[in-house]
VEXDREN-2710 file (C-alpha; in Angstrom, 1 decimal):
% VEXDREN-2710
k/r/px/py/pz
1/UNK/82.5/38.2/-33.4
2/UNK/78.9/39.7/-33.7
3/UNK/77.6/36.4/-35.8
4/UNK/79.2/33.9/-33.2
5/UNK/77.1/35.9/-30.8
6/UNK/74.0/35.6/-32.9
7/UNK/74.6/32.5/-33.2
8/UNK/75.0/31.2/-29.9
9/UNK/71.8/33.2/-29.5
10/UNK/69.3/31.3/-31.7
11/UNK/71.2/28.3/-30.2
12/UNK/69.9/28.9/-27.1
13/UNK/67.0/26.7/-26.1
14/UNK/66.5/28.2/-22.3
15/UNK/63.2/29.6/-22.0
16/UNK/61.4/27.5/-24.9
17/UNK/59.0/25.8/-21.9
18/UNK/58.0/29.0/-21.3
19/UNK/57.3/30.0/-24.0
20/UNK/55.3/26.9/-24.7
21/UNK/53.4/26.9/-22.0
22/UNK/52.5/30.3/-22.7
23/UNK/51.1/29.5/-25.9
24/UNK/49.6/26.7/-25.0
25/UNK/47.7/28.7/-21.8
26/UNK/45.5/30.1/-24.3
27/UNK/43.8/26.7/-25.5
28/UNK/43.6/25.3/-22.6
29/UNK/41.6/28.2/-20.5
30/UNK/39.3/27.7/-23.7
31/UNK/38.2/24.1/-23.1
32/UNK/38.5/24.3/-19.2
33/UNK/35.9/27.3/-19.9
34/UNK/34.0/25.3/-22.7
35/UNK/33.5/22.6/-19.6
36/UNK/32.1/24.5/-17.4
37/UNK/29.8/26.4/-20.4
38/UNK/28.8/22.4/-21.0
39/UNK/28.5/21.3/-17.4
40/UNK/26.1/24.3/-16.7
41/UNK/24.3/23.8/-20.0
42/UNK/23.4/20.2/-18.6
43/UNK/22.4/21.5/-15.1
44/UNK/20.1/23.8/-16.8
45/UNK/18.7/21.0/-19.2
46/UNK/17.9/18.6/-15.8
47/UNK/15.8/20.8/-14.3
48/UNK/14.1/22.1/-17.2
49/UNK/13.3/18.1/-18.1
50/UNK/11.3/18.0/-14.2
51/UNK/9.6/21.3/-15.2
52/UNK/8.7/19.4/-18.3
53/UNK/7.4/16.5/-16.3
54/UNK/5.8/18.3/-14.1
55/UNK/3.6/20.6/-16.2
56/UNK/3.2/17.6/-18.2
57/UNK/1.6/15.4/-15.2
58/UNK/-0.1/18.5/-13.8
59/UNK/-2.1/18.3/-16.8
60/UNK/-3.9/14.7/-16.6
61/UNK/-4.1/14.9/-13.5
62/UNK/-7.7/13.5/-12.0
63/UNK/-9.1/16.9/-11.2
64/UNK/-7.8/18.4/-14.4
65/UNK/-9.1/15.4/-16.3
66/UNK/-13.1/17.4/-15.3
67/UNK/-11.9/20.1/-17.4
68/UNK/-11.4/21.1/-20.8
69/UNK/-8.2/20.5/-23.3
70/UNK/-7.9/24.5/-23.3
71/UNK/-7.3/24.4/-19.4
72/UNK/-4.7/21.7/-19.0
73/UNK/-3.0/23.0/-22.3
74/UNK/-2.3/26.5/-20.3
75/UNK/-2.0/25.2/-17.0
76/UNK/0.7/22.8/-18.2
77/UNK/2.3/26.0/-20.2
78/UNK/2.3/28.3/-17.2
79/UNK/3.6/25.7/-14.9
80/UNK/6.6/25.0/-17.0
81/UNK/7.4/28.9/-17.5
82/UNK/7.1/29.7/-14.4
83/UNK/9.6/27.2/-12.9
84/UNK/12.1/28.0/-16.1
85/UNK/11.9/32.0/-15.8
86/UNK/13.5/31.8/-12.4
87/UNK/16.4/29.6/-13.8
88/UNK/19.6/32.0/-14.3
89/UNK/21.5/31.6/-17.2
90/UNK/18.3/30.6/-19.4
91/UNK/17.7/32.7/-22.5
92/UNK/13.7/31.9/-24.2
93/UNK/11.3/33.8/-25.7
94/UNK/8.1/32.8/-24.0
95/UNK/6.1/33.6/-27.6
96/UNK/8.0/31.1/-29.8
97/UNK/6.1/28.0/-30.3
98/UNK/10.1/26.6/-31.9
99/UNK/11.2/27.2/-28.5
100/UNK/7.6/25.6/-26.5
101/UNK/5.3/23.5/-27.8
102/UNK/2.9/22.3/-25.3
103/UNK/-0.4/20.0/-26.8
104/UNK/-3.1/18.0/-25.6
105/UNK/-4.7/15.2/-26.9
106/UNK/-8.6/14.0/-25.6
107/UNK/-10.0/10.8/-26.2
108/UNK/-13.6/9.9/-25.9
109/UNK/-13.0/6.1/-25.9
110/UNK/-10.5/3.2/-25.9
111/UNK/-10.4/3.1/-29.2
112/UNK/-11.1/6.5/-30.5
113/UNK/-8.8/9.2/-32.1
114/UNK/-7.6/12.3/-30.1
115/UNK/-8.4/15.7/-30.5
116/UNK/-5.4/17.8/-30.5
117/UNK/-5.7/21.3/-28.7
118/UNK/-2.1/23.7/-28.5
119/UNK/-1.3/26.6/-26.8
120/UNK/1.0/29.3/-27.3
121/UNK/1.0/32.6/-25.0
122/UNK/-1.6/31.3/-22.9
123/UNK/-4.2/30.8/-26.1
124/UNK/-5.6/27.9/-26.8
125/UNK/-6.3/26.5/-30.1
126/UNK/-9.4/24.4/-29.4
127/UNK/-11.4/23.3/-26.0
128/UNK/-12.2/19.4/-25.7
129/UNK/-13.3/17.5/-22.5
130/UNK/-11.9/14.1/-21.8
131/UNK/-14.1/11.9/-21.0
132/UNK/-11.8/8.5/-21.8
133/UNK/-7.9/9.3/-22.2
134/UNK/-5.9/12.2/-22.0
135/UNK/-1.9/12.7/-23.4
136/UNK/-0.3/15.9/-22.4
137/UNK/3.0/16.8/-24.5
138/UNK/6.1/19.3/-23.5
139/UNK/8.7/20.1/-25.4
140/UNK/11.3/23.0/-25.7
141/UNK/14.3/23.7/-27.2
142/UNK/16.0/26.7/-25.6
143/UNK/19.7/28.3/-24.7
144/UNK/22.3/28.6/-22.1
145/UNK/24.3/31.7/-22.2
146/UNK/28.2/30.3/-22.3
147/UNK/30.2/32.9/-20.6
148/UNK/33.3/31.7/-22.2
149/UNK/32.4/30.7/-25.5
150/UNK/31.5/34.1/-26.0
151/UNK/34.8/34.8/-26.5
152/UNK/34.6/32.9/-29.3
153/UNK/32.0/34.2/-31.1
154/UNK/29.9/30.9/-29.2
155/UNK/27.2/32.7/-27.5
156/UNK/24.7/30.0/-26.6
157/UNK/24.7/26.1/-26.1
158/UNK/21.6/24.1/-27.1
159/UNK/19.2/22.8/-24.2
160/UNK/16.6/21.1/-25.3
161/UNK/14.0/18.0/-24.2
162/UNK/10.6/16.6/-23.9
163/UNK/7.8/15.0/-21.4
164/UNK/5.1/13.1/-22.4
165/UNK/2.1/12.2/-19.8
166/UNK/-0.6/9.7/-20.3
167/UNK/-3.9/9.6/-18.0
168/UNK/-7.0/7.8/-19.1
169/UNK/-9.9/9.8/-17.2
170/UNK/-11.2/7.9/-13.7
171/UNK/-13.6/5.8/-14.8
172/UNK/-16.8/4.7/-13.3
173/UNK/-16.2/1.1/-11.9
174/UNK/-18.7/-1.5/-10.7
175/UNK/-17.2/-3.6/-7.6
176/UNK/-18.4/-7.3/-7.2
177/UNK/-17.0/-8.4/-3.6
178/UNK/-16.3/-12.2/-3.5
179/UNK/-15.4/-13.6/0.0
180/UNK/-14.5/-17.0/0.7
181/UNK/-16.7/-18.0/3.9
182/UNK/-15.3/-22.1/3.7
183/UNK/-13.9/-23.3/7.0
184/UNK/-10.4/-23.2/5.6
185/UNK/-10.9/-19.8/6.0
186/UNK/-11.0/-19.9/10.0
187/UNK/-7.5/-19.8/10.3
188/UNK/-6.0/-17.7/13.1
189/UNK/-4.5/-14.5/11.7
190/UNK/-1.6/-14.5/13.8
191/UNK/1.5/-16.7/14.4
192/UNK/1.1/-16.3/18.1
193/UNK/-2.6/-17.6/17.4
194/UNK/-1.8/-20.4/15.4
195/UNK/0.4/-21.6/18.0
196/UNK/-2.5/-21.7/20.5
197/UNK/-5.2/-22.9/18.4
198/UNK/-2.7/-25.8/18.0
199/UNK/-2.2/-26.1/21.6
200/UNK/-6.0/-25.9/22.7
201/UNK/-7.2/-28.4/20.0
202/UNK/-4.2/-30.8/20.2
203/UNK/-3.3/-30.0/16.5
204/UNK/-5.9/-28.6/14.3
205/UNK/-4.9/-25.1/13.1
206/UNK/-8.5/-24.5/11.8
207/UNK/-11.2/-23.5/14.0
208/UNK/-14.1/-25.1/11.9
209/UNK/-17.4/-24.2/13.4
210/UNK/-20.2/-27.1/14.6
211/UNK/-23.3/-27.1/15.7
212/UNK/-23.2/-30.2/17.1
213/UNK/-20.4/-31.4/19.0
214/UNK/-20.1/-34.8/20.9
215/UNK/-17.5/-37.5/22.3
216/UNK/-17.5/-39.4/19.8
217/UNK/-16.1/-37.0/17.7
218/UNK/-12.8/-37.8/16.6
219/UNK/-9.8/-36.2/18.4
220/UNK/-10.1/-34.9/21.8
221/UNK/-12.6/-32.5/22.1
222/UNK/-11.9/-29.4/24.9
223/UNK/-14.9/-29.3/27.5
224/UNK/-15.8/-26.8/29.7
225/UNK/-17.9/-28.0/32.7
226/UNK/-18.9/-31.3/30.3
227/UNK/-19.9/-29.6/27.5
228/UNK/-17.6/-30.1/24.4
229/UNK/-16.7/-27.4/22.1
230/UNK/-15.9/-26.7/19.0
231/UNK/-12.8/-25.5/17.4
232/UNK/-14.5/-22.2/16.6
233/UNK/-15.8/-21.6/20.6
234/UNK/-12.5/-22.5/21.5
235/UNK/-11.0/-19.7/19.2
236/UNK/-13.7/-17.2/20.7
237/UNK/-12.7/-18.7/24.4
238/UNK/-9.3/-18.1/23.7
239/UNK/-9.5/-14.4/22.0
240/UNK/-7.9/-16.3/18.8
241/UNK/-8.4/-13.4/16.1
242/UNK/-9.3/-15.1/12.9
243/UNK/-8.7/-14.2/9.4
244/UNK/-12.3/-14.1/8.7
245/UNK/-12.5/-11.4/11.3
246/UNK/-10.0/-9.4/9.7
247/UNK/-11.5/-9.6/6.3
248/UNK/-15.0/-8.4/8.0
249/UNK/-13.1/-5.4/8.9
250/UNK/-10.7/-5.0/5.9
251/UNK/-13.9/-5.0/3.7
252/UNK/-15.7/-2.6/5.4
253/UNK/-12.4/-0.3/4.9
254/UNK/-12.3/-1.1/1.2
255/UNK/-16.0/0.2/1.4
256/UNK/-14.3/3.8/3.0
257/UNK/-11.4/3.9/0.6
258/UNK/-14.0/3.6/-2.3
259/UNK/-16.2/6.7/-1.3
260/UNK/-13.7/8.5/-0.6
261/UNK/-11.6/7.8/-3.9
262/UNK/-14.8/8.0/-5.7
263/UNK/-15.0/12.1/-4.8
264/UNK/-11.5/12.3/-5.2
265/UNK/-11.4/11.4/-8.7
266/UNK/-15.2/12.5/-9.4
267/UNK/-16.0/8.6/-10.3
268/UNK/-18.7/6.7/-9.9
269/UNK/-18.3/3.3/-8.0
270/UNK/-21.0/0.6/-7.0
271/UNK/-20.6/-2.3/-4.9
272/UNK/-22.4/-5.6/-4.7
273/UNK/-21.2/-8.7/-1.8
274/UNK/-21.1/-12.3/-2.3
275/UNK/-20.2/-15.0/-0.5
276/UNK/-19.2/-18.9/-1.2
277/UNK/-18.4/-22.4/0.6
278/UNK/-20.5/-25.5/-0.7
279/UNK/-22.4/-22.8/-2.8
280/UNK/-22.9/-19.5/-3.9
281/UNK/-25.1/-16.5/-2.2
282/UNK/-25.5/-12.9/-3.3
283/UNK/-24.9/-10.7/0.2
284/UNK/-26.3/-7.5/-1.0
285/UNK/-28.0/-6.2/-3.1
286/UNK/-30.2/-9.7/-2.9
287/UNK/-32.2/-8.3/-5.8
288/UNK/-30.8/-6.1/-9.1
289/UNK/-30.4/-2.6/-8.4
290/UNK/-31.5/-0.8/-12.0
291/UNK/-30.8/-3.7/-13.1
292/UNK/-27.3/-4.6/-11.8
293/UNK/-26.6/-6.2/-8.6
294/UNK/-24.5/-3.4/-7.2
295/UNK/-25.7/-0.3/-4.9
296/UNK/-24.6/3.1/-5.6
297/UNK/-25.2/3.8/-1.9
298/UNK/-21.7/2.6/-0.9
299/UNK/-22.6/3.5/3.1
300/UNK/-25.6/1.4/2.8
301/UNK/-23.8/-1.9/1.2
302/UNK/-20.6/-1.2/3.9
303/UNK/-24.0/-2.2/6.5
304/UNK/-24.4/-5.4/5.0
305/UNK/-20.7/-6.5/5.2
306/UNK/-21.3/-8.3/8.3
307/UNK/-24.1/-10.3/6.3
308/UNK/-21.3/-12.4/5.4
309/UNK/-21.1/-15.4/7.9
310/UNK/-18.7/-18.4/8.1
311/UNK/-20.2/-21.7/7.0
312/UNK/-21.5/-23.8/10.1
313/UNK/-20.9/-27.7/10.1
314/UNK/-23.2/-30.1/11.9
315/UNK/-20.1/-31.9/12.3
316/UNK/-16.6/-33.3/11.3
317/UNK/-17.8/-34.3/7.4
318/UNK/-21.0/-33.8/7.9
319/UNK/-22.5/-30.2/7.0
320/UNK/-26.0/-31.8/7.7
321/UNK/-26.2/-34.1/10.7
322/UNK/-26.1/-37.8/9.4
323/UNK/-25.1/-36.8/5.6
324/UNK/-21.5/-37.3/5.1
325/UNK/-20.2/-34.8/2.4
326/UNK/-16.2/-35.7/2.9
327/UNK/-16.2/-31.3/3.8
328/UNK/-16.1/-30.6/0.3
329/UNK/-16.9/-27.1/1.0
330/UNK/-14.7/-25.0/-1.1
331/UNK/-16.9/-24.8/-4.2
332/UNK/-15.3/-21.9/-6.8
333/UNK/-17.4/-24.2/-10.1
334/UNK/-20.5/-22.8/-7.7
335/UNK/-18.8/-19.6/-6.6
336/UNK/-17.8/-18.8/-11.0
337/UNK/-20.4/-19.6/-12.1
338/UNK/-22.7/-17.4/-9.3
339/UNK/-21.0/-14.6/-9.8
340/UNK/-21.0/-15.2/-14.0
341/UNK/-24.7/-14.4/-13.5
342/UNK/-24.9/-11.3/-11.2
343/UNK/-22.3/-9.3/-13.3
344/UNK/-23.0/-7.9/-16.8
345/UNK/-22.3/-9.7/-19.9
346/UNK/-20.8/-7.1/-21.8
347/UNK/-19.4/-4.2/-19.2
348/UNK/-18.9/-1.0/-20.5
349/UNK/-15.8/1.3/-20.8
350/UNK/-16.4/3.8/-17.6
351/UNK/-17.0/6.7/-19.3
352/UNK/-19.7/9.2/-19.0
353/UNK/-20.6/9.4/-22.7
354/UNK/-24.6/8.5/-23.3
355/UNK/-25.7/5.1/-23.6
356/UNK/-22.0/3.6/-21.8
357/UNK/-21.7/1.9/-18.4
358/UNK/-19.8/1.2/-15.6
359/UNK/-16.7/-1.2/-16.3
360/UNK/-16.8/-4.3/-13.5
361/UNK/-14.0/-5.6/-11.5
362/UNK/-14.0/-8.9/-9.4
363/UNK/-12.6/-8.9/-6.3
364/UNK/-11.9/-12.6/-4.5
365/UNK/-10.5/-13.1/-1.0
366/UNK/-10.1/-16.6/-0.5
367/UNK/-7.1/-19.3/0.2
368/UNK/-7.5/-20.7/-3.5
369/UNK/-7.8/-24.3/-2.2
370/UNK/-10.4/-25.9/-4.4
371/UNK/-12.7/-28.8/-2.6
372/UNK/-15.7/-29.1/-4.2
373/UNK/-17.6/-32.2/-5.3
374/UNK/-17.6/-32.6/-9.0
375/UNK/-20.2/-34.5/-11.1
376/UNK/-20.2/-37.2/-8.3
377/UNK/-16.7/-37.0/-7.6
378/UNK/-14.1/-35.0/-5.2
379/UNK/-12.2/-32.4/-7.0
380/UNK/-9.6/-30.6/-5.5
381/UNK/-6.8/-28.8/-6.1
382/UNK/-6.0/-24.8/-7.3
383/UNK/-8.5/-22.4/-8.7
384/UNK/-9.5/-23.9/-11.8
385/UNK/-8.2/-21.5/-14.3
386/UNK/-11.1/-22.0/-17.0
387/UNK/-13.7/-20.8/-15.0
388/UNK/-11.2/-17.2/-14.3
389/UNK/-11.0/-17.0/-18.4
390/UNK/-14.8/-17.4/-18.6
391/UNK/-14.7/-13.8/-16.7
392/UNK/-12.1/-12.1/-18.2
393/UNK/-13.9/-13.0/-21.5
394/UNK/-16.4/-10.9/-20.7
395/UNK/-14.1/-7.6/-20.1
396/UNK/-14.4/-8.2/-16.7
397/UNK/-11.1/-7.7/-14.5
398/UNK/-10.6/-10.2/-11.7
399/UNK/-8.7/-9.0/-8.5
400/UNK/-7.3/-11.4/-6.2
401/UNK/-6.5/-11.1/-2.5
402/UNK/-5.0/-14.5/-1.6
403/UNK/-4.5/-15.4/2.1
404/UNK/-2.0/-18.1/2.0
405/UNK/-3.2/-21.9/2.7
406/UNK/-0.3/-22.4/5.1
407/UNK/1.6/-25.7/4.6
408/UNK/1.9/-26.3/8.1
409/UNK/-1.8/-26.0/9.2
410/UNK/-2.4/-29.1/6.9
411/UNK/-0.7/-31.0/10.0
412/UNK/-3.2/-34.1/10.6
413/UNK/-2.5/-37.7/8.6
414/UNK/-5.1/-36.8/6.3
415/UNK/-4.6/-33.4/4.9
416/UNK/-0.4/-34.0/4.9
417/UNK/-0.9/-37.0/2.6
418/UNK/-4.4/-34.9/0.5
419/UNK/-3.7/-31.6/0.8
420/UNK/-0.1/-30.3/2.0
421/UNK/1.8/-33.2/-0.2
422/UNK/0.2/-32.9/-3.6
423/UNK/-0.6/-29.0/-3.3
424/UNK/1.7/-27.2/-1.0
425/UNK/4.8/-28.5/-0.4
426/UNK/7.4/-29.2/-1.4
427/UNK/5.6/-27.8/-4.6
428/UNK/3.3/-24.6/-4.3
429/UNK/0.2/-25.3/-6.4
430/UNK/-2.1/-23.3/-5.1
431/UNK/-0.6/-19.3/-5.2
432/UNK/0.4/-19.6/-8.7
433/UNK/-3.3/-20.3/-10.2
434/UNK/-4.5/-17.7/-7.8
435/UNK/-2.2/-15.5/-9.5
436/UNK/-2.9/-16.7/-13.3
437/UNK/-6.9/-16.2/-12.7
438/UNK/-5.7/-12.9/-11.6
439/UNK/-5.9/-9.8/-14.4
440/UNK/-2.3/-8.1/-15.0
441/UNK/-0.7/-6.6/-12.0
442/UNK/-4.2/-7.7/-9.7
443/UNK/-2.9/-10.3/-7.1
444/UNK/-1.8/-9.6/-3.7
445/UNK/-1.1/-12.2/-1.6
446/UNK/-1.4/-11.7/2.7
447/UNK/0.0/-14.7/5.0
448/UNK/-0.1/-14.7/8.8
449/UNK/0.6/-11.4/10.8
450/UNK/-0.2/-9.6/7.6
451/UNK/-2.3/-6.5/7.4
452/UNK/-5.2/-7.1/5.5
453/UNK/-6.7/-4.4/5.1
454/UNK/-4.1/-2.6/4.2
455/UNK/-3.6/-4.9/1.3
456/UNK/-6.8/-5.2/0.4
457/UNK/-6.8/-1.1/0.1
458/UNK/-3.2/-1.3/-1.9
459/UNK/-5.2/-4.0/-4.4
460/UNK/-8.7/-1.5/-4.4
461/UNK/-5.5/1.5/-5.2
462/UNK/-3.6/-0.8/-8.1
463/UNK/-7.6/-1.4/-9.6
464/UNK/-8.2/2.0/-10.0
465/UNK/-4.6/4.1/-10.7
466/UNK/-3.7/5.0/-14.3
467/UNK/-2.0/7.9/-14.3
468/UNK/2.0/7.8/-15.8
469/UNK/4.6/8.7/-17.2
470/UNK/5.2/7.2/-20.8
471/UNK/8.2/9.0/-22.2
END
């Protein structure tokens, strides 16, 4: 009776869930706990990667680039403690270089080695100045407390990363201005105006400015009280804003921007203005400057901006009454080849080491549309491209602002067949030589309504920022 009874008993599989689930409970509460040990592990490890960055950034940054290796090495290292001591959860020991290892390295050229200066409880191994490049490095490998995994004898998860910041120290930069002044360029700056221009001239976008206007002119020229005027009084008639009269302004902002970016970043910058249409014609300075034709006295070039004037025709094809030219007045061989002689033939790198000079940048603002007569014959067309290399041979950068030659002010007979056919459209010629003669990353292009001088400033901005973040 008694082993029937024990029998039945171990026969008896009521309960055995239970009892699985039971055993299973402890596992399980394990890894849900595990999870969340990882989970805040990871949190911790995301912020402690922007402290990294941070610190890392703070230390090539322009006004830290003035001083020494020794500086930017503890800045950097107090920065980053000081946003990880008030994470919770984070155990480090603030002394132990295995846990932070902060270094800088200074260059004092492009193609120099770096001195290496570390720092370890706010000491500094060595003190350098940068005075071409500067690398700032973070990296730490530290715990998370796990609350659960303590239970297992698994006290601490791993957190570990590293930053890596690159600057190369603001460099002192000589600007060479180069505005188109051809009468392509007198093209309203709005859409509103380039529907009246239209209107008032009976179809010519441009308002090309004579000295001499008559009836027997072709077209029909607008009079007021029988005198005829040209396209460029009837723009001024009409309050038509032109692009050249935005590019006045824009320039004289650039000049602005530049002194104040030049104390920001404790640069030096120096600025020279040229001008082209049939030819070539240094602005200012007219004569060289120590040397170079560029003024360090950036408020006394912004006074010669207005220097600049459009190119005045006698008449239609004729720049000098009774010599027909075809108004081949877009002349970049000229405008090249000018501003090949005012710059420097070998720039320097920027820095302020003795004996180096400024670098040199070329900034162009011009439609791109070559017309220019060449060895006895028209030439027209895109930039020509060999005449941008020529430049850039010499280690000088060429910026580009290109205000678009608009398809649809080449409206007449002749430019549709000479111009808008073979160089516009369907096919766009012209913006993608503009953009070729361009250095890396240094064309902006502005159409009608655009701001120009805000993107003549975002250009000047993209010439001059170096600072990133490499890793």
């Amino acid at each position: 009776m008694l082993r029937k009874r024990i029998a039945r008993l171990f026969g008896d599989e009521r309960g055995n869930v239970l009892m699985l689930v039971a055993l299973a409970m402890f596992p399980l509460t394990f890894a849900v706990g595990m999870g969340i040990d990882y989970s805040c592990a990871m949190r911790l490890q995301t912020k402690l990667n922007a402290a990294a960055d941070a610190a890392a950034l703070a230390a090539v940054s322009q006004p830290m680039m003035q001083k020494s290796s020794g500086t930017a090495c503890t800045l950097a290292r107090q920065m980053f403690l000081a946003q990880a001591g008030s994470l919770p959860g984070l155990i480090m020991d603030a002394n132990n270089s295995a846990q932070l290892s902060v270094s800088i390295g200074d260059s004092t050229s492009s193609t120099g080695s770096q001195t290496t200066t570390t720092c370890a409880a706010g000491t500094a191994s060595a003190s350098t100045t940068a005075s071409y490049s500067r690398t700032a490095t973070v990296t730490y490998r530290m715990q998370s407390h796990a609350s659960f995994g303590n239970l297992l004898g698994m006290n601490t998860l791993i957190v570990k990363g590293s930053s890596k910041a690159f600057s190369a120290a603001a460099p002192n930069i000589d600007f060479y201005l180069m505005v188109d002044t051809s009468p392509s360029m007198l093209l309203p700056a709005t859409a509103a105006g380039l529907a009246s221009m239209t209107a008032a001239t009976n179809g010519c976008a441009f308002a090309c400015h004579q000295s001499s206007t008559t009836s027997s002119d072709p077209g029909n020229t607008p009079q007021v009280n029988g005198v005829y005027l040209d396209n460029y009084q009837v723009a001024r008639r009409n309050n038509i804003t032109l692009r050249t009269d935005l590019i006045t302004t824009a320039v004289q902002s650039l000049v602005t921007d530049a002194i104040n970016t030049s104390a920001a970043n404790n640069a030096r910058y120096r600025m020279g203005l040229s001008d082209f249409d049939y030819m070539f014609r240094q602005i200012w300075p007219t004569s060289p400057m120590s040397g170079v034709y560029v003024d360090s006295n950036l408020t006394q070039m912004q006074s010669h901006v207005a220097d600049s004037q459009v190119l005045t025709y006698c008449r239609n094809n004729q720049r000098i009454c009774g010599t027909n030219d075809n108004d081949m007045a877009t002349n970049f061989t000229a405008a090249f080849n000018g501003a090949l002689g005012v710059m420097p033939t070998t720039p320097g790198n920027g820095t302020n080491q003795p004996g180096d000079t400024p670098q040199a940048t070329l900034f162009i603002i011009s439609d791109g549309m070559r017309d220019e007569n060449a060895s006895g014959s028209r030439a027209m067309g895109p930039i020509p491209l060999a005449l941008c290399t020529a430049i850039k041979n010499r280690g000088i950068r060429i910026a580009i602002l290109y205000t678009e030659y608009l398809p649809a002010s080449a409206s007449d007979s002749w430019s549709i067949t000479n111009v808008r056919t073979p160089y516009l459209s369907p096919t766009d010629r012209i913006s993608p030589a503009a953009s070729s003669c361009a250095s890396p990353g240094l064309y902006y292009r502005v159409t009608t309504d655009s701001d120009i001088s805000a993107a003549l400033s975002s250009l000047f901005q993209l010439a001059i920022s170096t600072a990133r973040l490499t890793q």
